[in-house]
C-alpha positions in Angstrom: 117.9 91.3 98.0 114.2 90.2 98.3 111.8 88.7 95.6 108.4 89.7 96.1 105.0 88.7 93.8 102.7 91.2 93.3 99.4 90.3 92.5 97.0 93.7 91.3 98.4 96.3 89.3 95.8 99.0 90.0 96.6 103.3 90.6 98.6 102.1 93.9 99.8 98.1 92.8 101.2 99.7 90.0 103.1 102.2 91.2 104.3 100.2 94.1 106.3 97.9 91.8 107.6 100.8 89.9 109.0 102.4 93.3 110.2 98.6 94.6 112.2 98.8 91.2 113.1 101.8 90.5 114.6 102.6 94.0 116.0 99.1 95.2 117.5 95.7 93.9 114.4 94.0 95.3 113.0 91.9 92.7 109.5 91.8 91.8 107.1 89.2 89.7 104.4 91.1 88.6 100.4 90.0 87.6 97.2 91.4 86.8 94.1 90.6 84.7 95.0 93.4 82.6 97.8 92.4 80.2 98.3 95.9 79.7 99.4 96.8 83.3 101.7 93.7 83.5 103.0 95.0 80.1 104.1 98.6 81.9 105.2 96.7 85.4 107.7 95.2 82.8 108.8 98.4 81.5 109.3 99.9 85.2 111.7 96.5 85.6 109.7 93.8 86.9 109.0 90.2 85.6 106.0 89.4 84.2 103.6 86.5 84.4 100.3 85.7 82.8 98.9 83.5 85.9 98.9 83.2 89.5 100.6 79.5 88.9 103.2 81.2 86.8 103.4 83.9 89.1 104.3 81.5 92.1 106.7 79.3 90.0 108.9 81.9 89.0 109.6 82.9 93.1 111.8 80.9 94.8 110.9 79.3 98.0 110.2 81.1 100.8 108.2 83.0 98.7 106.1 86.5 99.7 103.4 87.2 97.7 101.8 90.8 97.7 97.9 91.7 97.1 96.9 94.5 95.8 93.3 94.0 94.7 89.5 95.4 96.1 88.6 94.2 99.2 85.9 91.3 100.0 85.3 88.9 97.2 88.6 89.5 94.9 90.6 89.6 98.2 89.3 85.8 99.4 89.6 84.4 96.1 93.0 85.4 95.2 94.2 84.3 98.6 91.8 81.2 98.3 93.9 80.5 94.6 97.1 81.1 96.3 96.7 79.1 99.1 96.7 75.8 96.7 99.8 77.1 95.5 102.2 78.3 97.8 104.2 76.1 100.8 104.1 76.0 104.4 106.9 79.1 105.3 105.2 80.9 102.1 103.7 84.4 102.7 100.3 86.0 102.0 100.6 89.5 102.2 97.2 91.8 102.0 97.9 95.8 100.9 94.4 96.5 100.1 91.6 97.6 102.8 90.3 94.3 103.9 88.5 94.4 107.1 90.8 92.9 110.4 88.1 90.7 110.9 89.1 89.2 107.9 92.4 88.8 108.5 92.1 87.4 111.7 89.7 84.5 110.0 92.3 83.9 107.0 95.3 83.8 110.0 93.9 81.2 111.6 92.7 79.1 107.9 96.5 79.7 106.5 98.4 78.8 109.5 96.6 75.2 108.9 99.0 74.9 105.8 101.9 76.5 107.4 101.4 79.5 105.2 102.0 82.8 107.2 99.9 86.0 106.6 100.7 89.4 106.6 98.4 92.0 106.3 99.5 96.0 105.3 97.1 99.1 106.0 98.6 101.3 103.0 97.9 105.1 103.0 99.5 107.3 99.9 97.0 106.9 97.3 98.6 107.6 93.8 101.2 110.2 95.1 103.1 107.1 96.7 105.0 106.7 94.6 106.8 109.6 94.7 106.1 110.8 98.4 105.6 106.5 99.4 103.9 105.1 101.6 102.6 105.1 105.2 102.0 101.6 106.4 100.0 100.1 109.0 101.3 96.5 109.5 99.7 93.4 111.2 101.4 89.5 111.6 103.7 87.6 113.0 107.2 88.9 113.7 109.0 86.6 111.5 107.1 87.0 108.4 107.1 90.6 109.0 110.8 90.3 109.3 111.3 88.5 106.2 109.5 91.9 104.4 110.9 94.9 106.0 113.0 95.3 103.0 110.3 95.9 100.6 108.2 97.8 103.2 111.5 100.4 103.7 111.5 100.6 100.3 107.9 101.3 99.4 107.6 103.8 103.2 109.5 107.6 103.2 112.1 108.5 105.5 110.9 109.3 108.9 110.9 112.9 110.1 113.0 113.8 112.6 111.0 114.4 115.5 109.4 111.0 114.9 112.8 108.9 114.7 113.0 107.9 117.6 109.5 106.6 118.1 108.9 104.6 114.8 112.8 104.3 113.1 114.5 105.3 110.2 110.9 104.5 107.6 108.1 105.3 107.5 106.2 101.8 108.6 105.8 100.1 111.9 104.6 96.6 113.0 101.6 96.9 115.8 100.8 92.9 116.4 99.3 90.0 115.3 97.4 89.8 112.1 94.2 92.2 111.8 96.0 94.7 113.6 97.4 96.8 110.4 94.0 97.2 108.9 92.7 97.6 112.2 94.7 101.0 112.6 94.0 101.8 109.2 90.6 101.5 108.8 90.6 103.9 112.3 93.2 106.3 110.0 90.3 106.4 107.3 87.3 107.2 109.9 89.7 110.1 111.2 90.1 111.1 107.3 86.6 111.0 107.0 86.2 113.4 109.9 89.1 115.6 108.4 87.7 116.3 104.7 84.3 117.1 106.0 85.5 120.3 108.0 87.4 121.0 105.3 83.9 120.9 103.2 82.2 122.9 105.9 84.6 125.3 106.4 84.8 126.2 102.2 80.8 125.8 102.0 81.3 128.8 104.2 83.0 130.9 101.9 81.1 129.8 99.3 78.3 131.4 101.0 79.5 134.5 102.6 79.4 138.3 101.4 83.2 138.2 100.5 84.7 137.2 97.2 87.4 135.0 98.6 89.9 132.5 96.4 89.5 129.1 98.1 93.0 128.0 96.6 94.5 131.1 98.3 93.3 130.4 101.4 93.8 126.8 101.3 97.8 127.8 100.5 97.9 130.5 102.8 96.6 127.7 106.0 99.8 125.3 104.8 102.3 128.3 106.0 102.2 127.4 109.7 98.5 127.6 110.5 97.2 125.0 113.0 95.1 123.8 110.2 98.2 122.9 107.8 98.2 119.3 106.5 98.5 117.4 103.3 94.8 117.6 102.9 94.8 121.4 102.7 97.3 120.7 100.2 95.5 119.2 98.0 92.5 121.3 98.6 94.4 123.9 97.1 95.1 121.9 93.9 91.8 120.9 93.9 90.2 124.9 93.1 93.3 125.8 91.6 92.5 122.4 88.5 88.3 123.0 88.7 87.8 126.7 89.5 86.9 128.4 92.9 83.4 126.6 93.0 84.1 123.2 91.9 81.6 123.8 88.9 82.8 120.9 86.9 82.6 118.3 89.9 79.2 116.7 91.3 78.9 116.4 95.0 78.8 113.2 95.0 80.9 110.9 97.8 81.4 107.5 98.0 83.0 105.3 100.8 84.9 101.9 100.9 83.5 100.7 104.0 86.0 101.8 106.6 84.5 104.6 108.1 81.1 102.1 108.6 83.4 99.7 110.3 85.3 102.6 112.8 82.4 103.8 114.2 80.7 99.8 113.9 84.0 98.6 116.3 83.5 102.2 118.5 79.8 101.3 119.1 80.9 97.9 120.4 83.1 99.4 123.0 80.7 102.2 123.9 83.4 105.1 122.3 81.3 107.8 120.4 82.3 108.7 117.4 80.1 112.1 116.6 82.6 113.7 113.9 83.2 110.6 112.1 79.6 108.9 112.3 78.3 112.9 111.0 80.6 112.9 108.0 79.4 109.3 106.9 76.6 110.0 107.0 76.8 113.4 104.8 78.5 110.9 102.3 74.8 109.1 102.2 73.2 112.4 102.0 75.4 113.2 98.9 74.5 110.3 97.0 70.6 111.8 97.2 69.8 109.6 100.2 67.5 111.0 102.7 65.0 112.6 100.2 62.3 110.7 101.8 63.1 111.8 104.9 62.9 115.5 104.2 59.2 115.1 102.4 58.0 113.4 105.7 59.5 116.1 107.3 57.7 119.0 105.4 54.7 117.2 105.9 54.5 116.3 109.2 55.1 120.1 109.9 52.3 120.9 107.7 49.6 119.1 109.0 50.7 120.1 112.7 51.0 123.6 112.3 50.0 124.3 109.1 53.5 125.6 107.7 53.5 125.7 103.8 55.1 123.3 101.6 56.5 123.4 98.1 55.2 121.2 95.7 57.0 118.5 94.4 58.1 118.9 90.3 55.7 117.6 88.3 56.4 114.1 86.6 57.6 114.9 82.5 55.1 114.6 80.2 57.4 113.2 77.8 60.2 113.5 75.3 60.1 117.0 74.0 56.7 118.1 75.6 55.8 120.7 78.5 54.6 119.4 81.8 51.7 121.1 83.1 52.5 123.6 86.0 52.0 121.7 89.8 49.1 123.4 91.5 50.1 125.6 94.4 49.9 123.7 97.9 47.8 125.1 101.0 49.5 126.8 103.6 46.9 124.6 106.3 46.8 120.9 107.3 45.3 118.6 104.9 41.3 117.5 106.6 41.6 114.3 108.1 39.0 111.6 107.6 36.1 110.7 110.2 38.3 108.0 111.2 41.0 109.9 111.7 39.3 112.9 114.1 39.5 112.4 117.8 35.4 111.4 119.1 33.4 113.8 120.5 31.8 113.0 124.4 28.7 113.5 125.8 
């Protein structure tokens, strides 16, 4: 039997102390911010504690301690808190999506105080809980040794053709600390690269002369098209929840910062990235960046070869009232000024 603190009871935190629970003996001391999701970690059979100090008094020495919060600032801070508190042979152990960097610089400031650290590339998302988790780990062999038990409880079975490469779970140990996050921030720049042809290819038949059903397709590529994966999988959910165009959903797409730091690391060693650096950047374009762009664009065609532009929308003329129509744009170049026209010889 292990104890384990969990610190962040977010989507993933959460359920990862209800599956530690609710499929092992391990034991787990459980905090958040939020009352409320300490309150339901309790119900799913794990201690509670209202502070970080509490948190560590109630494990007995060694003690692991699990993260589970955003990366950057709340990351450092909780593992700035925690290192006042815990003991050399302690643990530190970082589930979120820090950057290896990171890890590599709290490694070195930890191991000062004799307190080892850990950190845990986690891939599942909210069906981990049921499906659990793939993880990426990073750190030294005996701390990593001192958790296997929790991370074979929180990882699936391995499939069989992958048995005997990685063992009997779904986890596997690939070096010092930073490497975890290191192999899964390259696992979320692939991702990247997966979802977007999965975009281009159903902006296709959005487009097309057909009347296709996207969820049908997407289930009809899972039976034993080279295209299968999870992702198509949930692509089908996706139309089958929010209709065959998506109408309820804005195109809008975010990113945590991994895909930035993949093709960031591939720069530094010369490895292009074209698929992953293309998607990225469509995630910008989605958010209504490059606008500008396009307007310099139209008009630097226009004034070299006199191509027609549209005219922007005119500005509202307020609450309730009509703007005035734009006035229609030439087809030719705007004139230049004096200063502007190439001199004349002779």
């Amino acid at each position: 039997m292990t104890q384990i603190g969990f610190v962040g009871l977010g989507k993933m935190g959460g359920n990862m102390v209800h599956r530690i629970r609710r499929d092992s003996e391990n034991e787990v001391v459980a905090f958040d911010f939020d009352e409320k999701a300490v309150k339901q970690a309790v119900k799913n059979g794990a201690s509670g504690a209202g502070t970080l100090k509490e948190l560590v008094k109630q494990l007995q020495a060694p003690r692991i301690v699990w993260i589970m919060v955003p990366a950057g600032t709340p990351t450092q801070e909780t593992v700035d808190k925690l290192s006042k508190l815990l003991q050399r042979g302690d643990t530190i152990v970082d589930g979120g999506n820090s950057k290896w960097t990171d890890d590599k610089r709290r490694s070195q400031e930890l191991k000062r105080s004799g307190i080892e650290y850990v950190d845990v590339g986690v891939s599942g998302g909210v069906w981990g809980l049921e499906v659990g988790y793939c993880m990426m780990v990073g750190g030294p062999q005996k701390a990593v040794k001192r958790l296997s038990p929790i991370l074979d409880v929180l990882a699936p079975r391995t499939n069989e053709q992958s048995l005997a490469a990685i063992g009997p779970r779904g986890w596997l140990h690939f070096g010092p600390s930073g490497a975890g996050h290191y192999v899964k921030m390259v696992h979320n720049g692939v991702e990247y690269g997966l979802m977007q042809a999965y975009a281009e290819g159903f902006d296709v038949f959005d487009k097309c002369e057909y009347e296709l059903d996207n969820a049908k397709i997407a289930h009809l590529w899972g039976q034993g098209s080279v295209v299968r994966s999870w992702l198509c999988e949930l692509a089908a959910r996706a139309f089958e929840a929010d209709g065959n165009d998506l109408g309820s959903i804005e195109g809008y797409t975010a990113d945590s910062g991994e895909g930035r730091w993949t093709i960031e690391d591939a720069t530094a060693h010369d490895v292009p990235t074209p698929v992953i650096t293309a998607s990225l950047y469509e995630r910008f374009r989605s958010r209504g960046n490059g606008d500008f762009a396009d307007r310099v664009l139209a008009a630097l065609r226009n004034q070299f070869g006199g191509h027609a532009v549209k005219s922007a929308p005119a500005p509202s003329a307020g609450a309730g009232g009509n703007a005035p129509p734009a006035p229609a744009r030439r087809a030719g170049p705007a004139r230049r000024s004096a200063a502007a026209r190439p001199s004349k010889r002779g």
